[in-house]
Backbone as CSV, one residue per row, in Angstrom:
resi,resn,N_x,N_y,N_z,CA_x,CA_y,CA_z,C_x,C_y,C_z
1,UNK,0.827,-1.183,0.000,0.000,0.000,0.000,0.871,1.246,0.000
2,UNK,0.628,2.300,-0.493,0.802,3.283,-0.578,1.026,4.124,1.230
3,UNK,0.481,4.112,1.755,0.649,4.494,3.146,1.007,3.571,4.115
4,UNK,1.453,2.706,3.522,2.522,1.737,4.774,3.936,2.478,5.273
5,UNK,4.621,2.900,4.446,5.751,3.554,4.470,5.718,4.656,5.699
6,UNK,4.403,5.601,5.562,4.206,6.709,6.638,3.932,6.280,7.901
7,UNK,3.172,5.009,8.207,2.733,4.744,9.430,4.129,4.492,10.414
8,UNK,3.867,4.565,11.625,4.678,4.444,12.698,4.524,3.768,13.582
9,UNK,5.169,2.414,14.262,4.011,1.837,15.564,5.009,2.503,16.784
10,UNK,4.905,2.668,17.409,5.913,2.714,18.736,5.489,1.387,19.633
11,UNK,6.667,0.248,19.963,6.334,-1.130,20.724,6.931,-0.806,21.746
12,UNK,7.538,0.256,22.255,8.525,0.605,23.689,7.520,0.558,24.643
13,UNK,7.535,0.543,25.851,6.480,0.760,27.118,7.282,1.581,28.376
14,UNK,6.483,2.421,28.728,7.365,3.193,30.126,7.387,2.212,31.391
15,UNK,8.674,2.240,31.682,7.889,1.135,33.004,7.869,2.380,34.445
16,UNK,6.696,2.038,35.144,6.527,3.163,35.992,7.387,2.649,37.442
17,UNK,7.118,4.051,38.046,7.717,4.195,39.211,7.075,3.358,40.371
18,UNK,6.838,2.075,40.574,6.296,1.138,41.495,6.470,1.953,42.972
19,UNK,7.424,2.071,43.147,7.731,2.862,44.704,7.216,4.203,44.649
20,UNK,7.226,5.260,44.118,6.495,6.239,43.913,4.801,5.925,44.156
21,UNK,4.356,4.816,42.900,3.050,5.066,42.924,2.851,4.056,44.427
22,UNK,3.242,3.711,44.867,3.309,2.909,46.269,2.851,4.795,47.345
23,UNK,3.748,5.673,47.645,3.833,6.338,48.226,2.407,7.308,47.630
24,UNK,2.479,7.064,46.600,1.107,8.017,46.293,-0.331,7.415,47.317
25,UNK,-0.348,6.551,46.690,-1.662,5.526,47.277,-1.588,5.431,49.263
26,UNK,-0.429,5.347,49.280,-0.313,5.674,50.629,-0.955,6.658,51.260
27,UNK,-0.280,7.894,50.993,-0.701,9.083,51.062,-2.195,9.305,50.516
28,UNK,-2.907,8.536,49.562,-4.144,8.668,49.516,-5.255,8.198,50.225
29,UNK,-4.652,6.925,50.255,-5.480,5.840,51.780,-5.527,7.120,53.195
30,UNK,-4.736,7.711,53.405,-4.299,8.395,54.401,-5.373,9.691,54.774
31,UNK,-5.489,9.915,53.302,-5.887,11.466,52.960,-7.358,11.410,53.167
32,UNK,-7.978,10.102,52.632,-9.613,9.512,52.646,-9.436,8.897,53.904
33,UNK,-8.887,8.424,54.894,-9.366,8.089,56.443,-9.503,9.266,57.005
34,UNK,-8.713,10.665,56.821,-9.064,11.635,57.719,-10.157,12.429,57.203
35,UNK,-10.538,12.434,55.812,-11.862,13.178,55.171,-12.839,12.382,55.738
36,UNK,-12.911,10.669,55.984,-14.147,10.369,56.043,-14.564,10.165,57.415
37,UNK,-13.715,10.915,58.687,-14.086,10.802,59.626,-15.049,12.696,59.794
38,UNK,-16.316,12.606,59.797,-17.146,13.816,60.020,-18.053,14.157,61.193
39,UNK,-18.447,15.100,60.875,-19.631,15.474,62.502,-21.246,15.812,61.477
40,UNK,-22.112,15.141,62.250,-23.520,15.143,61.338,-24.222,15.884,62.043
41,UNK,-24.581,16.717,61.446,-25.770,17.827,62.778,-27.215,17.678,61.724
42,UNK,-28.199,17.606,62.519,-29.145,17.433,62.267,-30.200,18.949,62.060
43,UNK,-30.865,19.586,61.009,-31.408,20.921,61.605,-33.075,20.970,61.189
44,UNK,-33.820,21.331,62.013,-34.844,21.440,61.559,-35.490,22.979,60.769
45,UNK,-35.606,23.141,59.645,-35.735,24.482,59.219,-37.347,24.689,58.546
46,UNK,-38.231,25.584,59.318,-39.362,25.428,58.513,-39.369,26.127,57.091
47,UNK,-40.250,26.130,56.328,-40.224,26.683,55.455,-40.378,28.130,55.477
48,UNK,-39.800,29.130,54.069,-39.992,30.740,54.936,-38.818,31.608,55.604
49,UNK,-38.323,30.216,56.423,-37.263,31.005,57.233,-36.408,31.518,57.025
50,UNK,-35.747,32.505,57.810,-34.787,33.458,57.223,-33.735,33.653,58.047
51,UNK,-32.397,34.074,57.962,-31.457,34.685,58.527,-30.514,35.386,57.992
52,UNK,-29.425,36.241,58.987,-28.919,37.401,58.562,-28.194,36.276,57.345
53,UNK,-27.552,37.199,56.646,-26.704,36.702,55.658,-25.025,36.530,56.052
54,UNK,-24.210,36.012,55.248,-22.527,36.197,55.794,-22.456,37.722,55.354
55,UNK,-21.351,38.452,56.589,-21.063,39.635,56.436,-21.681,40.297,57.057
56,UNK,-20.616,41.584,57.618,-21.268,42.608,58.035,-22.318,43.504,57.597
57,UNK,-22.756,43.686,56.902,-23.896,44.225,56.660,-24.890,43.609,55.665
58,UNK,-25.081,42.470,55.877,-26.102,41.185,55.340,-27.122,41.350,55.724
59,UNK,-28.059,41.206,54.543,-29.428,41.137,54.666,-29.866,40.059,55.187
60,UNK,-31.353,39.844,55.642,-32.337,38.266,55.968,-31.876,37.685,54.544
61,UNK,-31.298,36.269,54.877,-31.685,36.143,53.474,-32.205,34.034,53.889
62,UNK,-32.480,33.782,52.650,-33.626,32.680,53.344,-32.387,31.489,54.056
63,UNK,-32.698,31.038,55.394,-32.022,30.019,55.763,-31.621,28.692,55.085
64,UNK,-32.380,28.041,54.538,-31.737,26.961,53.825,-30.821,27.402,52.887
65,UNK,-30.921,28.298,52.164,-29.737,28.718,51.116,-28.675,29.076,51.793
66,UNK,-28.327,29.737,53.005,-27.684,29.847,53.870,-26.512,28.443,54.501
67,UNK,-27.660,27.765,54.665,-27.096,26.571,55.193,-26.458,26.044,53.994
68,UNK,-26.901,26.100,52.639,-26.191,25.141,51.558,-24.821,26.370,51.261
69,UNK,-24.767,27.099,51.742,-23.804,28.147,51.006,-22.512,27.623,52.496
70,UNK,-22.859,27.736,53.711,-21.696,27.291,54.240,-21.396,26.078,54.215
71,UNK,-22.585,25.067,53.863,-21.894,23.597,53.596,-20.627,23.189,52.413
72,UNK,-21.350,24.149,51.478,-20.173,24.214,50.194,-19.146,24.764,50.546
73,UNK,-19.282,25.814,51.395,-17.693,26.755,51.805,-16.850,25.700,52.788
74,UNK,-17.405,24.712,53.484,-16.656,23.627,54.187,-16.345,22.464,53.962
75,UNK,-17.019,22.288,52.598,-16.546,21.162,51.907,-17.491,19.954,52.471
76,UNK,-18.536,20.339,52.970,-19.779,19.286,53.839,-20.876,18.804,52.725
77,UNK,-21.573,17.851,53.300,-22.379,17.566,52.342,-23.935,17.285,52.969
78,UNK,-25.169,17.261,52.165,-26.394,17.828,52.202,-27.054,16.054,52.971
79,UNK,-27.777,16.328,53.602,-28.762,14.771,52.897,-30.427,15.664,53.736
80,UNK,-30.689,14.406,53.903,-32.394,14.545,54.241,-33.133,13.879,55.225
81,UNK,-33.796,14.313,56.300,-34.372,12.837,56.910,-35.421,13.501,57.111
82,UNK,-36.786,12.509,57.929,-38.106,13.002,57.800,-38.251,14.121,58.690
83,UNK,-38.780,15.217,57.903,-38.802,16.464,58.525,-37.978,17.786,58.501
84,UNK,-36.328,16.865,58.055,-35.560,17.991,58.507,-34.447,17.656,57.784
85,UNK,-33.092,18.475,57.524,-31.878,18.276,56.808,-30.594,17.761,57.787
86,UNK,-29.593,17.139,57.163,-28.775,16.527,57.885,-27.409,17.066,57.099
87,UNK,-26.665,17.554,58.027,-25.582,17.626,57.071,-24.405,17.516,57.669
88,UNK,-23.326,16.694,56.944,-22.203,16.018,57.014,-20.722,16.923,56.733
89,UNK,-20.393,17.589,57.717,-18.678,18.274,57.918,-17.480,17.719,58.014
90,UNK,-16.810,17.232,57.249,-15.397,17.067,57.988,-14.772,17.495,59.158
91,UNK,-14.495,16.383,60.439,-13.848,16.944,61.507,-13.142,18.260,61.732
92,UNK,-12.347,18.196,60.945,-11.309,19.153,60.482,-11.688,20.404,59.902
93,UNK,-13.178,19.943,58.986,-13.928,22.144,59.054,-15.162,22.196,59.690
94,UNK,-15.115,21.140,60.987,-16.419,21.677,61.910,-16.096,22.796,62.453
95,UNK,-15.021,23.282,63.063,-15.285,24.782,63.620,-15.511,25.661,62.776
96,UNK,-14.961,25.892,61.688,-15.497,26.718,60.794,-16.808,26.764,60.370
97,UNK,-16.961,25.371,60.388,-18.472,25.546,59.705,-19.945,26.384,60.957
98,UNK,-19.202,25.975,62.342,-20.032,25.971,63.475,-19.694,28.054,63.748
99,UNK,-18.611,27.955,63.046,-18.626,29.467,63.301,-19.196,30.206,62.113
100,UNK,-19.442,29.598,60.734,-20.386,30.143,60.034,-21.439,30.110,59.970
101,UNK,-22.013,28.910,60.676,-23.388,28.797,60.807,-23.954,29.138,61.908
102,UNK,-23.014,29.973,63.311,-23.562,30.038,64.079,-25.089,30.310,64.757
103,UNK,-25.950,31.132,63.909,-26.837,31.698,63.892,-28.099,30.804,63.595
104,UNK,-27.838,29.978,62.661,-28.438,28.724,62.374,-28.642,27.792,63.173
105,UNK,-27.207,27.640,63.954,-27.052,26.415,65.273,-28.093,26.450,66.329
106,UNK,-27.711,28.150,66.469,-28.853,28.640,67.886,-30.253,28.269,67.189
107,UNK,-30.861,28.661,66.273,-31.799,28.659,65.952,-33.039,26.737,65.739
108,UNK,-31.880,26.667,64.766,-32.585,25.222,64.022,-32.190,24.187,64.445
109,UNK,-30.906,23.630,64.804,-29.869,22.196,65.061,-30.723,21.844,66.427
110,UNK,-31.051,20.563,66.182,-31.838,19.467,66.708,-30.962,18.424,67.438
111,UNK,-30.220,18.341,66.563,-29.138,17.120,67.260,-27.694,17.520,66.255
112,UNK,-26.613,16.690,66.848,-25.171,16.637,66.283,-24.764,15.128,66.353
113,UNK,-23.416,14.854,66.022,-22.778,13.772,66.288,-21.343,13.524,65.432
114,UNK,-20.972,12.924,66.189,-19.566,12.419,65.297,-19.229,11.287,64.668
């Protein structure tokens, strides 16, 4: 054929860094035991409700959006149970989160846990 001449195969193979990717995975096992240890607070929020906003001069603005705006800023995550929202912090940004949501805590949080 006419285009046999142009083609190229490359049969070489990289051989990888076994000890490296050893230390990676390490360090990753490592990295997911301390993310997946969290604190679950439980909140009950009726519908309607409102609170100040982040910042000094923050408006009402509606509480559940509130609550999803510092869950995202802490890297937490959402769920649901009957009645009310549950949401899941990493050990490591519960104070932050407890100092952004303070206002919320007083108000709505039903229960916590670790």
């Amino acid at each position: 054929m006419a285009f046999e001449d142009d083609l190229a195969v490359e049969t070489s193979a990289e051989i990888l860094d076994l000890e490296g990717v050893a230390e990676r995975r390490e360090r990753f096992v490592a990295h997911a035991a301390a993310a997946s240890k969290v604190v679950v607070y439980a909140f009950v929020i009726p519908p309607g409700a409102t609170v100040s906003g982040l910042g000094p001069d923050a408006e009402p603005r509606d509480a559940r959006g509130q609550l999803e705006l510092m869950i995202a800023l802490t890297g937490g995550a959402l769920g649901k149970f009957p009645g009310g929202l549950t949401v899941r912090i990493p050990v490591a940004a519960a104070a932050r989160f407890e100092e952004l949501a303070k206002t919320l805590i007083e108000t709505f949080l039903v229960s916590w846990g670790v």
